[in-house]
N, CA, C and O atoms as a printed pandas DataFrame, in Angstrom:
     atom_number atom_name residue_name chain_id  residue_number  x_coord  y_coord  z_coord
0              1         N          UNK        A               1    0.839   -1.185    0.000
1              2        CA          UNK        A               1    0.000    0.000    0.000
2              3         C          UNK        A               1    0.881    1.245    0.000
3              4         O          UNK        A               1    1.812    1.340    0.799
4              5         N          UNK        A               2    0.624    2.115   -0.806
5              6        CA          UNK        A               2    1.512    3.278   -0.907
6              7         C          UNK        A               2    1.104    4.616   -0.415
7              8         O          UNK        A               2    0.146    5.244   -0.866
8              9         N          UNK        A               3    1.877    5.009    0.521
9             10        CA          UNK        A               3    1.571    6.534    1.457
10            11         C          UNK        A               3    1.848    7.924    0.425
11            12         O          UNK        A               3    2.613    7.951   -0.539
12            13         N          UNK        A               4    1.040    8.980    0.906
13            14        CA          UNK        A               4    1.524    9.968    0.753
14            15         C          UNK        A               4    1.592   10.928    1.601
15            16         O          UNK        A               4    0.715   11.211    2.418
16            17         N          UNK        A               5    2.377   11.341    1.489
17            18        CA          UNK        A               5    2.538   12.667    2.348
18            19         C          UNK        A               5    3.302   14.114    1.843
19            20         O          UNK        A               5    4.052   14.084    0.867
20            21         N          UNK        A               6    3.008   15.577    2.709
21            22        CA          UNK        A               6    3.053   16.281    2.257
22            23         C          UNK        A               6    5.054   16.518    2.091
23            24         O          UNK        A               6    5.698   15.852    2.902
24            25         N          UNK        A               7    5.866   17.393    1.116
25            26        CA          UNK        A               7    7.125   17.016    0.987
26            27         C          UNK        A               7    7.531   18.439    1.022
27            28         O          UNK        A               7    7.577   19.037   -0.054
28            29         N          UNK        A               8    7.937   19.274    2.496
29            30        CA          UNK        A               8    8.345   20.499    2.604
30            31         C          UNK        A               8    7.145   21.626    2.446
31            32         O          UNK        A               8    6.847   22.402    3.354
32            33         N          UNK        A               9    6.306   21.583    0.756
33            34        CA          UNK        A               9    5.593   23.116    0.774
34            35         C          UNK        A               9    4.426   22.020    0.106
35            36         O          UNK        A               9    4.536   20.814   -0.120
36            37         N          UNK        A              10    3.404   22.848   -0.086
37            38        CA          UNK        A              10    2.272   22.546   -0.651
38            39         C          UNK        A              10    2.486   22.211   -2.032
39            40         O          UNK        A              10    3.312   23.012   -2.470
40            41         N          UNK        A              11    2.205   21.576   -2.728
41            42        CA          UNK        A              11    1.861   21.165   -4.325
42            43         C          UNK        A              11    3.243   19.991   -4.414
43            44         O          UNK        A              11    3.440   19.470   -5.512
44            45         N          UNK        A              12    3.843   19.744   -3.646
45            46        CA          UNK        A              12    5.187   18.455   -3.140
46            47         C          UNK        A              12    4.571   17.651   -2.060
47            48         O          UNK        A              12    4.072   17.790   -0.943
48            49         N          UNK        A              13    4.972   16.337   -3.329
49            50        CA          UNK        A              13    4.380   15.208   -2.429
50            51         C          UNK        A              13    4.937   14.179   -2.191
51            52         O          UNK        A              13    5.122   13.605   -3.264
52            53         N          UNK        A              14    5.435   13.430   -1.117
53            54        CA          UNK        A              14    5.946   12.173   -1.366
54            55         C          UNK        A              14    5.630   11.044   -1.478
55            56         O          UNK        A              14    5.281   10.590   -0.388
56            57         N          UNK        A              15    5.565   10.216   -2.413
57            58        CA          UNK        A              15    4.756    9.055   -2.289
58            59         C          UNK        A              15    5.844    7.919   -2.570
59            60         O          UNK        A              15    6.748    7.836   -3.401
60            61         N          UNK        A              16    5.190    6.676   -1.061
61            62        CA          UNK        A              16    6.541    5.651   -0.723
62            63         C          UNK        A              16    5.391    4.333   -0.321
63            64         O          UNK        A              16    4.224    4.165    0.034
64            65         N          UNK        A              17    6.498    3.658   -0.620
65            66        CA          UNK        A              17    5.878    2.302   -0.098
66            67         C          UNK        A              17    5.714    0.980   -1.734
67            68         O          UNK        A              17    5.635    0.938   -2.962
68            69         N          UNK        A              18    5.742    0.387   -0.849
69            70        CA          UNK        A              18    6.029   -1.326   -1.821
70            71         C          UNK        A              18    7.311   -0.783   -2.839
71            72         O          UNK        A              18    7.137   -0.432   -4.007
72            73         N          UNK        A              19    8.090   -0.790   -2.420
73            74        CA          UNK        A              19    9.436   -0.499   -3.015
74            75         C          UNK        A              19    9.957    0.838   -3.740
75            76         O          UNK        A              19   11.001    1.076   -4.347
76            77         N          UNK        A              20    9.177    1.378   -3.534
77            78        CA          UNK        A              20    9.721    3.048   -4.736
78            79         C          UNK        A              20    9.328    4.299   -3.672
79            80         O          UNK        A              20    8.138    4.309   -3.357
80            81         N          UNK        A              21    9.944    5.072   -3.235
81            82        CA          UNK        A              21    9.426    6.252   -2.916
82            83         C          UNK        A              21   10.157    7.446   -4.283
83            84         O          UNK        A              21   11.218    7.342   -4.898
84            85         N          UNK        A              22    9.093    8.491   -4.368
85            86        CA          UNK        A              22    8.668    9.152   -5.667
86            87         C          UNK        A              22    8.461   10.757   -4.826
87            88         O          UNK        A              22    8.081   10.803   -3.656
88            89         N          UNK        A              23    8.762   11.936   -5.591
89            90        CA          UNK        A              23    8.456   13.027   -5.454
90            91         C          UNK        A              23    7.591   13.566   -6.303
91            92         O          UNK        A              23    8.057   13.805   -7.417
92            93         N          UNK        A              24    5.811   13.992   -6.019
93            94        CA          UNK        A              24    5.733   14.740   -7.656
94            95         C          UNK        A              24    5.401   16.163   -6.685
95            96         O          UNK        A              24    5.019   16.424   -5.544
96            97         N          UNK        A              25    5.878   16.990   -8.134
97            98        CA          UNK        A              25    5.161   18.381   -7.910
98            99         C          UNK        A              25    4.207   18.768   -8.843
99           100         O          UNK        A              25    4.049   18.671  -10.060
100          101         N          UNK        A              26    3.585   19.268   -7.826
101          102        CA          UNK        A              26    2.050   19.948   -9.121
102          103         C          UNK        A              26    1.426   18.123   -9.277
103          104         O          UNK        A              26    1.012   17.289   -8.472
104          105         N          UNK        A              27    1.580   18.146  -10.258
105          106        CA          UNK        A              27    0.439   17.394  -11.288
106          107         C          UNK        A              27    1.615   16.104  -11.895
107          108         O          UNK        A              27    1.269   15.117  -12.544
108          109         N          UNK        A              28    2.984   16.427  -11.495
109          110        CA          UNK        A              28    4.196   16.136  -12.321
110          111         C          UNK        A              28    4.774   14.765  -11.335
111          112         O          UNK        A              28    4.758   14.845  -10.106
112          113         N          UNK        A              29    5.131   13.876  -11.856
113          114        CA          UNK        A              29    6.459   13.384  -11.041
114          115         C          UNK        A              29    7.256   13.292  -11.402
115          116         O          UNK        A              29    7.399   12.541  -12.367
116          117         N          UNK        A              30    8.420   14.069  -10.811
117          118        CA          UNK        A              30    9.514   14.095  -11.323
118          119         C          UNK        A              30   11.264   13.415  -10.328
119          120         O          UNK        A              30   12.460   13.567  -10.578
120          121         N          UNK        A              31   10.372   12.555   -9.016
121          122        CA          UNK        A              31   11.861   11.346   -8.957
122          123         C          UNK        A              31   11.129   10.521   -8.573
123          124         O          UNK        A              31   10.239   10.668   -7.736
124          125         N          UNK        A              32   11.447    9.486   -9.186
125          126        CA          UNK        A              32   11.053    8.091   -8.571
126          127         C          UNK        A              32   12.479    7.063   -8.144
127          128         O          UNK        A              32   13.476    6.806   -8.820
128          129         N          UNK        A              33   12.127    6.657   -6.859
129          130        CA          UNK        A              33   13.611    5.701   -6.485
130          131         C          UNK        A              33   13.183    4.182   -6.068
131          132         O          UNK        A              33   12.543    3.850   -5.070
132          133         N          UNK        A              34   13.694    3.375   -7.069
133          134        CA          UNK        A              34   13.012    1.999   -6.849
134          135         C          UNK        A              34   14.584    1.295   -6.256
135          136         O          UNK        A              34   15.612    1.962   -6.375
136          137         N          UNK        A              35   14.615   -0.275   -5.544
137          138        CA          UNK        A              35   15.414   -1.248   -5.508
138          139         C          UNK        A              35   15.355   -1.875   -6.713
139          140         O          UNK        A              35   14.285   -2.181   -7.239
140          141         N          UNK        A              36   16.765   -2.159   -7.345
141          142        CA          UNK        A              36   16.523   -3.879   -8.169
142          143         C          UNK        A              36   16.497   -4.534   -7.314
143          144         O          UNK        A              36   16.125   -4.299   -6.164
144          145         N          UNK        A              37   17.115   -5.964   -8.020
145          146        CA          UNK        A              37   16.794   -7.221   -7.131
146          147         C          UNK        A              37   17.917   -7.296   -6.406
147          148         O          UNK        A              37   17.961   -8.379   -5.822
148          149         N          UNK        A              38   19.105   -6.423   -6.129
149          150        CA          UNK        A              38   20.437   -6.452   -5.297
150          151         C          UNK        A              38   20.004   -5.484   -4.168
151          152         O          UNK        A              38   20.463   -5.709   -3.048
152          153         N          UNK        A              39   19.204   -4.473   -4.334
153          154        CA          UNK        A              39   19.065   -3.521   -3.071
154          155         C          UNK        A              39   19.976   -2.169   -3.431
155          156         O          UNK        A              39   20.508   -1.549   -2.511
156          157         N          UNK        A              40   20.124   -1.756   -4.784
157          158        CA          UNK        A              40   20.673   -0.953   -5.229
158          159         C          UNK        A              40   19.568   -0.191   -5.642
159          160         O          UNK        A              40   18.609   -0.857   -6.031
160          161         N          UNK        A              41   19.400    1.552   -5.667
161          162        CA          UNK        A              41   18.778    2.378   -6.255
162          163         C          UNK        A              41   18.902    2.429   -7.114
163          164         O          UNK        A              41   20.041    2.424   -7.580
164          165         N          UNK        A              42   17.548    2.529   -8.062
165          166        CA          UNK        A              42   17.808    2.749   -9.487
166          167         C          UNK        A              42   16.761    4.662   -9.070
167          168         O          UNK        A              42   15.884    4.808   -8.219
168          169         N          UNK        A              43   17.207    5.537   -9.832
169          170        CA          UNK        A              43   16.807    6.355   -9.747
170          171         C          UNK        A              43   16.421    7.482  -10.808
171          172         O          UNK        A              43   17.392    7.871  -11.458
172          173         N          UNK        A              44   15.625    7.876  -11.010
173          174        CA          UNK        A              44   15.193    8.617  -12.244
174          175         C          UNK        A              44   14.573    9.711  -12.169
175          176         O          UNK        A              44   13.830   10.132  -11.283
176          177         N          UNK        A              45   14.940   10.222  -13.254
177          178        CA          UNK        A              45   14.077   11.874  -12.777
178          179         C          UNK        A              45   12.958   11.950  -14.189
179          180         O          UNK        A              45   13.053   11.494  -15.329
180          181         N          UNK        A              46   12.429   12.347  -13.842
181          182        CA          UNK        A              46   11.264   13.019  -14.869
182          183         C          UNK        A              46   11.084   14.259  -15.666
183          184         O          UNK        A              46   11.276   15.306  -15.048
184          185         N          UNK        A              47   10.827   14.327  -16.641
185          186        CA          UNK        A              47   10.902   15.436  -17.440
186          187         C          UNK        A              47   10.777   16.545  -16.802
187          188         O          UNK        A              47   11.649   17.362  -17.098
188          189         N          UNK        A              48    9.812   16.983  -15.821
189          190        CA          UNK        A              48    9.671   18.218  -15.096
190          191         C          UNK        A              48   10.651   18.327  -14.038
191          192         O          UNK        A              48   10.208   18.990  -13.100
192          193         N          UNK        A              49   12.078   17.817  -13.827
193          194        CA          UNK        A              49   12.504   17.683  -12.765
194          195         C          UNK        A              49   13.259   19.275  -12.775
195          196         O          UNK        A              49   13.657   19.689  -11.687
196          197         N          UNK        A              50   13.430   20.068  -13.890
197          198        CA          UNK        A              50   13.937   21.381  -13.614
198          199         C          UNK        A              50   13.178   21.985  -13.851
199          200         O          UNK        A              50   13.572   23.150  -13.883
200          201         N          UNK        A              51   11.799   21.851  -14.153
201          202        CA          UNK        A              51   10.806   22.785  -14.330
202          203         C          UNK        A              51   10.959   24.506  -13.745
203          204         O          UNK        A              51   10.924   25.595  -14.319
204          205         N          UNK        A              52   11.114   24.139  -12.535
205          206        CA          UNK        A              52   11.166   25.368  -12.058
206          207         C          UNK        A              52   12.563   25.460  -11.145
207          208         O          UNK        A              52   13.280   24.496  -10.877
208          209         N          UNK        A              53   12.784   26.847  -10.728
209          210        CA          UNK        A              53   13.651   26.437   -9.511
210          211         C          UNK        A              53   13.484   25.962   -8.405
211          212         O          UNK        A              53   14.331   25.305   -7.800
212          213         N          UNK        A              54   11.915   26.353   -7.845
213          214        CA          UNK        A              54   10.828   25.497   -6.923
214          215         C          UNK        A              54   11.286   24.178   -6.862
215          216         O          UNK        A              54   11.905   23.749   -5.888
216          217         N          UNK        A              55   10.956   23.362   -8.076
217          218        CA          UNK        A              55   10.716   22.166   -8.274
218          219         C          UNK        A              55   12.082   21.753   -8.231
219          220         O          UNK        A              55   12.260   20.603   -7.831
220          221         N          UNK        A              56   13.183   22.482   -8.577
221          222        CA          UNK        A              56   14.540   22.020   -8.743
222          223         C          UNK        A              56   14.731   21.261   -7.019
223          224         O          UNK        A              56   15.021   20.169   -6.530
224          225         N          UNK        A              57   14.259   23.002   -6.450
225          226        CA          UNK        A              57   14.861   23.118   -5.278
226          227         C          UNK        A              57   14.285   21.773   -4.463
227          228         O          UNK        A              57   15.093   21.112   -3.811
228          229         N          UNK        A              58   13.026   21.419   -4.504
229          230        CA          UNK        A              58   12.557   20.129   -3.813
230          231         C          UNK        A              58   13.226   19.124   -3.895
231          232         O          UNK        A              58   13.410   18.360   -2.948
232          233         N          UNK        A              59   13.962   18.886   -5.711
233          234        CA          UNK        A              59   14.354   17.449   -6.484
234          235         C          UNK        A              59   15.742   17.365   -5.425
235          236         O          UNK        A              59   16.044   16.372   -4.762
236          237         N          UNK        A              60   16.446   18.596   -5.454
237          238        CA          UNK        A              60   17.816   18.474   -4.797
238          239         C          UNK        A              60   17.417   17.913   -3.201
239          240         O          UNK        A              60   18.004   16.859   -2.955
240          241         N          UNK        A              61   16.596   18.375   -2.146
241          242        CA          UNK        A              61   16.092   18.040   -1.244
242          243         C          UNK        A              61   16.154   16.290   -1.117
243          244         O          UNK        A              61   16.879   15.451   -0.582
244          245         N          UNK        A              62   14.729   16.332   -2.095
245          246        CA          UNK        A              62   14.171   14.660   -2.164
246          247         C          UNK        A              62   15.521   14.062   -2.377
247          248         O          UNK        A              62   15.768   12.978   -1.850
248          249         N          UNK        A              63   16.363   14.635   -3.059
249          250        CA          UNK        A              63   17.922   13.418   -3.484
250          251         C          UNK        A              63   18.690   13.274   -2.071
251          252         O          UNK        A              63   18.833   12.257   -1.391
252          253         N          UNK        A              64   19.135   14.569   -1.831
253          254        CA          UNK        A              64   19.933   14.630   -0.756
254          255         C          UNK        A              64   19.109   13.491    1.070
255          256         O          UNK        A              64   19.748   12.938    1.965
256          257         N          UNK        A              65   17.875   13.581    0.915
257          258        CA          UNK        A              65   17.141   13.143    1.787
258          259         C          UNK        A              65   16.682   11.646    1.789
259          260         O          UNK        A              65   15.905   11.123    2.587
260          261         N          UNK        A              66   17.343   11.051    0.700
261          262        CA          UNK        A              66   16.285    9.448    0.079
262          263         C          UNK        A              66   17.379    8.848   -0.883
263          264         O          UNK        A              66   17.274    7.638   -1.084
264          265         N          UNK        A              67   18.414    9.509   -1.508
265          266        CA          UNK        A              67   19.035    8.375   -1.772
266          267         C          UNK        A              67   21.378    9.135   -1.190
267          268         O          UNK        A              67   21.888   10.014   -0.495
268          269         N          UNK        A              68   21.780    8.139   -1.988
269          270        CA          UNK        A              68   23.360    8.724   -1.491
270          271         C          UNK        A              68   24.039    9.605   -2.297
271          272         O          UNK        A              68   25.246    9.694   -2.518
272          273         N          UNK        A              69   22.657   10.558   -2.911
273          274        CA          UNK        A              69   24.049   11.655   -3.731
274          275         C          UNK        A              69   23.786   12.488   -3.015
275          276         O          UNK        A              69   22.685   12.491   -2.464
276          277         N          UNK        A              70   24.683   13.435   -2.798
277          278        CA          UNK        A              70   25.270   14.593   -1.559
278          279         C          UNK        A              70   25.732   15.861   -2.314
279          280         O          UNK        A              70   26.850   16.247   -2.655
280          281         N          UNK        A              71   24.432   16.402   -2.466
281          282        CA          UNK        A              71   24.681   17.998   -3.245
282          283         C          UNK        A              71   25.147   19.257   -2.316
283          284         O          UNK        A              71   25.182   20.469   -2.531
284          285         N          UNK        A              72   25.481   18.468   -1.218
285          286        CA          UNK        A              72   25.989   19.708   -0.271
286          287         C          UNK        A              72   27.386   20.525   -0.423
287          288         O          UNK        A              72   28.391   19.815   -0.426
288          289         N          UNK        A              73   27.545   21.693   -0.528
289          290        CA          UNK        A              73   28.458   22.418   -1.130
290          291         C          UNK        A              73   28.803   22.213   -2.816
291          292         O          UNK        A              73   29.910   22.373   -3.330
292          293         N          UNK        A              74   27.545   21.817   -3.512
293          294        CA          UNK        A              74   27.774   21.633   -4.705
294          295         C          UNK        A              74   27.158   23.079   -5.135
295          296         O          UNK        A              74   25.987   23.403   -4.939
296          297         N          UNK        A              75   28.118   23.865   -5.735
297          298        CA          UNK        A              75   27.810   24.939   -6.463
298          299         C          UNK        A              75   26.711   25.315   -7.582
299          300         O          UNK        A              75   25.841   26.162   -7.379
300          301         N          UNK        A              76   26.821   24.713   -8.583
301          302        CA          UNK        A              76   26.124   24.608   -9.616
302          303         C          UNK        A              76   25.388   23.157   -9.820
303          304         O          UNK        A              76   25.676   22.296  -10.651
304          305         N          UNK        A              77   24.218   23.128   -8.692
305          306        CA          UNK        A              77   23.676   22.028   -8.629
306          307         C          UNK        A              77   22.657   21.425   -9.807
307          308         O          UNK        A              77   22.185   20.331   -9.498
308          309         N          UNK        A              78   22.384   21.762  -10.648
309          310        CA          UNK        A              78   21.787   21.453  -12.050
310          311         C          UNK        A              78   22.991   21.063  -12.696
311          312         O          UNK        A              78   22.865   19.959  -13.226
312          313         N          UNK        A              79   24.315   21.666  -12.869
313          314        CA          UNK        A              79   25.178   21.224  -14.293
314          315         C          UNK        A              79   25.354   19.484  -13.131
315          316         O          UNK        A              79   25.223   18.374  -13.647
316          317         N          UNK        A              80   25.526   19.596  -12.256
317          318        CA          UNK        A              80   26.096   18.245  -11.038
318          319         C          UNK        A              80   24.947   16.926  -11.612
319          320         O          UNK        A              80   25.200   15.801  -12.040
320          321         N          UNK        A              81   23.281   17.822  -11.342
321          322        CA          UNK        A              81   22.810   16.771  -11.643
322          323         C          UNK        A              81   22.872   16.106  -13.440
323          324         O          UNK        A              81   22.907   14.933  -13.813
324          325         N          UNK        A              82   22.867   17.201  -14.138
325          326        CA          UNK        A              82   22.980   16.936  -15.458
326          327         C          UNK        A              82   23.617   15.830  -15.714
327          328         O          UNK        A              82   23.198   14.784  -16.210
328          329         N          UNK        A              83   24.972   16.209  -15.235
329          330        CA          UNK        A              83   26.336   15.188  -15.260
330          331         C          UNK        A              83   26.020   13.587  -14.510
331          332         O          UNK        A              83   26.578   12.519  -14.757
332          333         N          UNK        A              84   25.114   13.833  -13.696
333          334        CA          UNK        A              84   24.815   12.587  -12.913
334          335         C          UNK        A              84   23.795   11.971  -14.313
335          336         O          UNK        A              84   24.327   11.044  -14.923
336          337         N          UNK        A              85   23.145   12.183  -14.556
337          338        CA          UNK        A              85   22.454   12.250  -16.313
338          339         C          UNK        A              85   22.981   11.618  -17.199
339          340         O          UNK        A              85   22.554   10.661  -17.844
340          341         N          UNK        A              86   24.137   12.269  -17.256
341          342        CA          UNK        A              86   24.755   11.532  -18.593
342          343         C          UNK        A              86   25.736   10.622  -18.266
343          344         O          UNK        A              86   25.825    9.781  -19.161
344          345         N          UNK        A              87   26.666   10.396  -17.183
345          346        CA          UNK        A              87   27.163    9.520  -16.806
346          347         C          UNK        A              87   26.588    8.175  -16.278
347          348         O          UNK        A              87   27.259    7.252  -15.816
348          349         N          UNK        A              88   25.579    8.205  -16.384
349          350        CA          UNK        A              88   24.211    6.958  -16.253
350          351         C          UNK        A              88   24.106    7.172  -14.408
351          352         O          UNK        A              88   23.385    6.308  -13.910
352          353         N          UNK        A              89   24.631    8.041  -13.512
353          354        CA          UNK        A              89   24.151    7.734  -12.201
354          355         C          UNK        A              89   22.840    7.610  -11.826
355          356         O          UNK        A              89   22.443    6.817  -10.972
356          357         N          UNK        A              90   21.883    8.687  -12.696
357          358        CA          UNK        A              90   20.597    8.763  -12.900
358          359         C          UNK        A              90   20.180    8.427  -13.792
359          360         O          UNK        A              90   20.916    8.386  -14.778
360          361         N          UNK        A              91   18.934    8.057  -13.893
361          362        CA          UNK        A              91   18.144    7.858  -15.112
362          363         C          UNK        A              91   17.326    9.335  -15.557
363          364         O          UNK        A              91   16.963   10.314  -14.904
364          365         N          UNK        A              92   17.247    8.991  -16.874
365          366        CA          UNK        A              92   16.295   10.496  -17.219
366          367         C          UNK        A              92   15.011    9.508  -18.207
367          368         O          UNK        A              92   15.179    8.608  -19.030
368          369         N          UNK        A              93   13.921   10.066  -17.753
369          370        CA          UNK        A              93   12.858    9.304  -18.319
370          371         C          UNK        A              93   11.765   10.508  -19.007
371          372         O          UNK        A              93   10.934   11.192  -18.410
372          373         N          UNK        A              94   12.069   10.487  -20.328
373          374        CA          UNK        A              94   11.467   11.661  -20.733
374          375         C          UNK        A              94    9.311   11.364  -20.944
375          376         O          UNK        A              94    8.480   12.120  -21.445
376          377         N          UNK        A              95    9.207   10.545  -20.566
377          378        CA          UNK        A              95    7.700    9.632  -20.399
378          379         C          UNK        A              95    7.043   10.102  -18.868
379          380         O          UNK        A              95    5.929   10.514  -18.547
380          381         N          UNK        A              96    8.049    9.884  -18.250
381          382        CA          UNK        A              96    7.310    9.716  -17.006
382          383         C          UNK        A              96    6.909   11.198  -16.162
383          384         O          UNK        A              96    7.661   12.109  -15.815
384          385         N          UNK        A              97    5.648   11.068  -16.013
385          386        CA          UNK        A              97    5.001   12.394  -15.687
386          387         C          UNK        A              97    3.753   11.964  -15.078
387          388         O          UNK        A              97    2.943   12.798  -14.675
């Protein structure tokens, strides 16, 4: 059965349970963090995940708070996640919304 609850401000939500906890904003979801079958995060962001700086600002939150990347003292935290993007750390799922 999967919870939700409210995630910092109004229109952020977290939704967890039976293996994935997920951030959407608005209408959007934009992280979902599942286990494979080793107990490793697979993690993905969603098309709206820079939507705004709002929404940025939550995504960096939800990461720093739910899985092991550590944007703390990261300067230019969009080019960081980008790079996490293309180096496969993240997934980018241009579908999922």
């Amino acid at each position: 059965m999967k919870k939700v609850e409210q995630f910092y401000n109004k229109n952020q939500f977290r939704i967890y349970g039976e293996g994935e906890n997920s951030l959407q904003s608005y209408d959007s979801l934009v992280v979902n963090i599942r286990l494979d079958n080793y107990n490793k995060q697979i993690i993905t962001l969603g098309r709206d995940w820079d939507y705004s700086n709002t929404t940025r600002k939550h995504v960096y939150l939800f990461l720093d708070n739910y899985t092991n990347i550590n944007l703390y003292g990261v300067e230019n935290k969009r080019k960081y996640v980008n790079e996490l993007i293309e180096n496969g750390t993240l997934q980018y799922n241009e579908n999922m919304f």
